[in-house]
Backbone as a chain_set.jsonl record, in Angstrom:
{"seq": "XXXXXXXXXXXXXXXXXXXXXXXXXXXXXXXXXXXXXXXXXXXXXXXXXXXXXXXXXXXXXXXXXXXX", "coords": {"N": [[-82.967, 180.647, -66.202], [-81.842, 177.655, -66.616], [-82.785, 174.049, -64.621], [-80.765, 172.513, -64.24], [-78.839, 174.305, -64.727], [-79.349, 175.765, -62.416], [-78.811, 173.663, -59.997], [-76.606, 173.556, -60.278], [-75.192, 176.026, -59.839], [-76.147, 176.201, -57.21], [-74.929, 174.303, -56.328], [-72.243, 175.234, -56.02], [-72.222, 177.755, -54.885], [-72.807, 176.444, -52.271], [-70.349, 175.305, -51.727], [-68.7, 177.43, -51.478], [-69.695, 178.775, -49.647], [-69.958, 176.49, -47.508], [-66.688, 176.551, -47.637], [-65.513, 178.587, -46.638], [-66.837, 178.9, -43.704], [-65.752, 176.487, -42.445], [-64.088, 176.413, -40.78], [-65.252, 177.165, -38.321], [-66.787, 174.967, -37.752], [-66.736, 171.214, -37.485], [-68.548, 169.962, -39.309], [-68.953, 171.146, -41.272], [-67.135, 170.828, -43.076], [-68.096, 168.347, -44.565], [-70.218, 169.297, -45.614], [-69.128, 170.936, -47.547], [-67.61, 168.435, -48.79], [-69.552, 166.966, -49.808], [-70.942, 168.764, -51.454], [-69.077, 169.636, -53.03], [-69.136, 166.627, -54.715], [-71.67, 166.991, -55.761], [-71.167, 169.182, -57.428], [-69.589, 168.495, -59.228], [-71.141, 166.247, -59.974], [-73.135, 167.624, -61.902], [-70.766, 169.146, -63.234], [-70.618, 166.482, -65.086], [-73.804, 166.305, -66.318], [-73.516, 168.542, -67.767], [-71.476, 167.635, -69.596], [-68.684, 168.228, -68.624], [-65.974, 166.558, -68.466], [-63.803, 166.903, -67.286], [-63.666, 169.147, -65.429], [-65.506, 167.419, -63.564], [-64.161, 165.562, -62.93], [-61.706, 166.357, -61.651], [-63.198, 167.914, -59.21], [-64.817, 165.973, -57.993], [-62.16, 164.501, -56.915], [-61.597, 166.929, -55.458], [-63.825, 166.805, -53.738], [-63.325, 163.988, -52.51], [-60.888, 164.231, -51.005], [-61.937, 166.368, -49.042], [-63.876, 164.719, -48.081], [-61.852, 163.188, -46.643], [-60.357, 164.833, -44.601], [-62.78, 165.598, -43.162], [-63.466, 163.165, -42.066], [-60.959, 162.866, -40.29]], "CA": [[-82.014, 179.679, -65.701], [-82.698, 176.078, -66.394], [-83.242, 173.254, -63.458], [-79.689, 172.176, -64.786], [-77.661, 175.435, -64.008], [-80.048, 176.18, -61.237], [-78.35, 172.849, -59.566], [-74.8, 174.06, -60.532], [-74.972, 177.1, -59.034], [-76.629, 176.016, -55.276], [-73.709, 173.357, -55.27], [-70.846, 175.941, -56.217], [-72.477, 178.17, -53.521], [-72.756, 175.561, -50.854], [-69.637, 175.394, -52.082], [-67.766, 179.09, -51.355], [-69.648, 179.342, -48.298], [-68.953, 175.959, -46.521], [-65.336, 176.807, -47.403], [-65.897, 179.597, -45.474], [-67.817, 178.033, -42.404], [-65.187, 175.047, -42.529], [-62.807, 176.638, -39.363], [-66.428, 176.831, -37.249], [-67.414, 173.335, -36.996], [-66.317, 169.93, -38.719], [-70.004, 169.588, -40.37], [-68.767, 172.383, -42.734], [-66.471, 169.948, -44.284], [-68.448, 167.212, -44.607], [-71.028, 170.118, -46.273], [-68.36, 171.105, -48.542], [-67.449, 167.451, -49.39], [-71.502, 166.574, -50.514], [-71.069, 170.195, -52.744], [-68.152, 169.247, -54.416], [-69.951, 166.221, -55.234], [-72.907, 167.993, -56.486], [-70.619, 169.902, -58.632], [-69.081, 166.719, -59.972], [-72.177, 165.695, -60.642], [-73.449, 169.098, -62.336], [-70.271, 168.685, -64.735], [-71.274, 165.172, -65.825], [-74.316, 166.499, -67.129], [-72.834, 169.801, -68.858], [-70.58, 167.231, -70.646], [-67.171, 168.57, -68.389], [-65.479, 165.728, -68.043], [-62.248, 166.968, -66.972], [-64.005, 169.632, -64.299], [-66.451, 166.185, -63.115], [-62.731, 164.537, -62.207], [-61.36, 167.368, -60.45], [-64.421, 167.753, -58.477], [-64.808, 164.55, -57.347], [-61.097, 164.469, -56.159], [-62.098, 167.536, -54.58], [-64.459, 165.65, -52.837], [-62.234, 162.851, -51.478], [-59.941, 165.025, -50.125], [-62.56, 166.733, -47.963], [-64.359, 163.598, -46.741], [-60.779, 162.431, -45.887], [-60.454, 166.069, -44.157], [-64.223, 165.679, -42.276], [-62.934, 161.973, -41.371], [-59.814, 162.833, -39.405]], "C": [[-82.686, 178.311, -65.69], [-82.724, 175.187, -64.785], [-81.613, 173.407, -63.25], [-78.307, 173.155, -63.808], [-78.382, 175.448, -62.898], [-79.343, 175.23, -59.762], [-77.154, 173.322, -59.56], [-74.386, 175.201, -59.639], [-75.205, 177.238, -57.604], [-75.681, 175.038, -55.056], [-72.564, 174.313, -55.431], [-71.303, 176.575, -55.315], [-72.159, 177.915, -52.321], [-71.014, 175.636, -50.823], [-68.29, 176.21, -50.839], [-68.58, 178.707, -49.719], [-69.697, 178.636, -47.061], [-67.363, 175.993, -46.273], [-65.149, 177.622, -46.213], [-65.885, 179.618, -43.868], [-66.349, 176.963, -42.094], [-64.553, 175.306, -41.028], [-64.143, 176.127, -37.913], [-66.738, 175.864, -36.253], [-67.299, 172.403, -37.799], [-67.466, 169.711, -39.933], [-69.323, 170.076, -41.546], [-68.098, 171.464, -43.86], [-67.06, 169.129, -44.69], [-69.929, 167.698, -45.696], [-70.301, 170.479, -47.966], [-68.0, 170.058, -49.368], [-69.047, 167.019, -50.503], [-70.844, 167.939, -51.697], [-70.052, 170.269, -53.673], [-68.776, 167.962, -55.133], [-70.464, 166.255, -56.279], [-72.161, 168.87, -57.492], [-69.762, 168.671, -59.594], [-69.955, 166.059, -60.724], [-72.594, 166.869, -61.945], [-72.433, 168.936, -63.593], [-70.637, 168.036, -65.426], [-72.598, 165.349, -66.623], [-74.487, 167.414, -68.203], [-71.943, 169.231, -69.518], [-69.094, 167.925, -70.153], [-66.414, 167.959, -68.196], [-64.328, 166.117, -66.592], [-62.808, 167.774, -65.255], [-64.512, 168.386, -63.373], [-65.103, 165.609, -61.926], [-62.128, 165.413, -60.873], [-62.181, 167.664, -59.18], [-64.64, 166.744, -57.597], [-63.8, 164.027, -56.52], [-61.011, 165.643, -54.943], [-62.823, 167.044, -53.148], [-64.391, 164.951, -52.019], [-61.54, 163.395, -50.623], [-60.675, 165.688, -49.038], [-63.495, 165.761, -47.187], [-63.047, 162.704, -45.69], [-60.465, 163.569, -44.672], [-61.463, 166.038, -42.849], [-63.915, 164.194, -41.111], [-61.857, 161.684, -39.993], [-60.111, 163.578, -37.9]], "O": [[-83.666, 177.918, -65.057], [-82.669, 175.91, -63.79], [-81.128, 174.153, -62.399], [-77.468, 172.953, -62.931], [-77.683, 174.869, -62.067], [-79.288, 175.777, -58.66], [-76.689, 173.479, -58.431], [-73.418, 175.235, -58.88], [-74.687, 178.087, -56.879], [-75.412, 174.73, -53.895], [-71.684, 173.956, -54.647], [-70.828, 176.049, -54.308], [-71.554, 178.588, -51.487], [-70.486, 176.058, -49.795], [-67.508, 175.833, -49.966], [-67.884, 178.391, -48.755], [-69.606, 179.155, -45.948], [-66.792, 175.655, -45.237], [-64.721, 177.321, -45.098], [-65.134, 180.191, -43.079], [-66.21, 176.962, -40.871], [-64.559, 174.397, -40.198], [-64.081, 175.281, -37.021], [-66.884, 175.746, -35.036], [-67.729, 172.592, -38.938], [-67.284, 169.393, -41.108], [-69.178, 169.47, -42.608], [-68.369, 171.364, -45.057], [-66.461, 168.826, -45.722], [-70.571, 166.889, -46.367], [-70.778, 170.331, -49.091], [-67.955, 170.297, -50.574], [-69.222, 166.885, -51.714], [-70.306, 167.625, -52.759], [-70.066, 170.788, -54.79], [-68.993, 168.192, -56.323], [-70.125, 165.838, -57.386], [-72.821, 169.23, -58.466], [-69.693, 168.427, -60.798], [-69.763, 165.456, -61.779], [-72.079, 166.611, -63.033], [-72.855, 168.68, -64.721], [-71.078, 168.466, -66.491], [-72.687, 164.632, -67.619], [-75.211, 167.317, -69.194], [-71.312, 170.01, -70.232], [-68.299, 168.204, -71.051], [-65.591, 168.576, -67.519], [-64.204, 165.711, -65.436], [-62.523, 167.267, -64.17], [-63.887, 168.305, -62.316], [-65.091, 165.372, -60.718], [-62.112, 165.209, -59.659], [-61.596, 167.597, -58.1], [-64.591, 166.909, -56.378], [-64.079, 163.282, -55.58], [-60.54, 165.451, -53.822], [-62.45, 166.971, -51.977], [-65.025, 164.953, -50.964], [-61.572, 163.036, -49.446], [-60.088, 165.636, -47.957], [-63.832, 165.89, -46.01], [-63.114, 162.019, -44.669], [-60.304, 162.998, -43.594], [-61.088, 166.369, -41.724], [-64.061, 164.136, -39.89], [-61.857, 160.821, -39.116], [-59.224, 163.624, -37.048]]}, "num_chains": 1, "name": "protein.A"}
């Protein structure tokens, strides 16, 4: 497993299992927001554009989520 995926896969993780966590305690979202991110990012260098976008809107939506 390169550095590359190795990155991809600890933010899709963080991912699934702040979804998870999210009811717990507000952090979770604000965990989940950073890991969508990180997977946003992670596309951008696998050349996904389209996933990168989604991701990133992902993203917004849960810092707007962590915000409220």
């Amino acid at each position: 497993m390169s550095t590359t995926e190795a990155f991809g896969f600890t933010c899709v993780t963080m991912m699934f299992l702040s979804y998870l966590l999210d009811k717990r305690a507000k952090a979770w979202r604000l965990v989940f927001a950073l890991s969508c991110f990180g997977a946003s990012a992670y596309a951008v260098l696998i050349g996904s554009i389209p996933f990168a976008i989604v991701e990133g809107l992902w993203g917004i939506v849960a810092l707007r989520r962590w915000a409220v």
